[in-house]
C-alpha positions as CSV (number, residue, x, y, z in Angstrom):
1,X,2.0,21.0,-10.6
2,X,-0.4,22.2,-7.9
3,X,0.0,21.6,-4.3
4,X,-3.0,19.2,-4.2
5,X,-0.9,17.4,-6.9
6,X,1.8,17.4,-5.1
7,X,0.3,16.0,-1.9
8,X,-1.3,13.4,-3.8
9,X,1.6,12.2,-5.6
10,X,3.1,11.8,-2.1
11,X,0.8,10.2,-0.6
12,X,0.9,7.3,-3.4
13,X,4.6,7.0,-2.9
14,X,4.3,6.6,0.5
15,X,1.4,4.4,0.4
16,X,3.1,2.3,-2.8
17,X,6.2,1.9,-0.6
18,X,4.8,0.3,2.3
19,X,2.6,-1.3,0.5
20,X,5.0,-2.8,-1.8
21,X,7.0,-3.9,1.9
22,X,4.2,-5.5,3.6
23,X,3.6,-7.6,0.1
24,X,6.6,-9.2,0.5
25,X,6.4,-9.5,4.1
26,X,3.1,-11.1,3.4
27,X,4.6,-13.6,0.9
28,X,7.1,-14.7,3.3
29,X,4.6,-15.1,6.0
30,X,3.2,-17.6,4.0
31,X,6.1,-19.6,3.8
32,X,6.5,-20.0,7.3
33,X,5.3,-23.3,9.7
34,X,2.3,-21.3,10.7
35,X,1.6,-18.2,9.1
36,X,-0.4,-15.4,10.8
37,X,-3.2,-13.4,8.9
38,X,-2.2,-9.6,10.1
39,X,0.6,-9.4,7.7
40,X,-2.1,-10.2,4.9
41,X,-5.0,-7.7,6.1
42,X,-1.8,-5.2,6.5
43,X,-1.3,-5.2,2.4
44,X,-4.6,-6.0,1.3
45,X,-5.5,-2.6,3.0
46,X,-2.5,-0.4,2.2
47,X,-2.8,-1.9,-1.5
48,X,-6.2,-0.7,-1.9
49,X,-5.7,2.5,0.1
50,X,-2.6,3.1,-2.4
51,X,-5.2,2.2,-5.7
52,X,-7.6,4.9,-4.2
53,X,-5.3,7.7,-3.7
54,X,-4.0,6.6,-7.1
55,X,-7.3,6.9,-8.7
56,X,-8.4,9.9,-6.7
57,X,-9.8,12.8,-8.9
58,X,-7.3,14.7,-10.2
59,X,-8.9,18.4,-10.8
């Protein structure tokens, strides 16, 4: 593997794990009395930053 690789395979892990955390925390937001919206924007924005890394060119 290359070093650009290597960077972008750890940039997708670390994107995909706190993405992956701020889904749930999102879901349990939503069970609350009166749920906020930060929590969704939070992983709607870390989800698709971890798709575009994931999808970025791999030369």
């Amino acid at each position: 593997m290359s070093r650009k690789q290597l960077r972008n395979d750890s940039l997708v892990g670390f994107l995909g794990f706190f993405a992956a955390l701020s889904v749930i925390q999102a879901a349990i937001n939503v069970m609350r009395p009166e749920p906020e919206i930060w929590p969704a924007v939070l992983a709607l924005v870390l989800v698709v930053a971890t798709v575009l890394a994931w999808k970025a060119p791999r030369k």
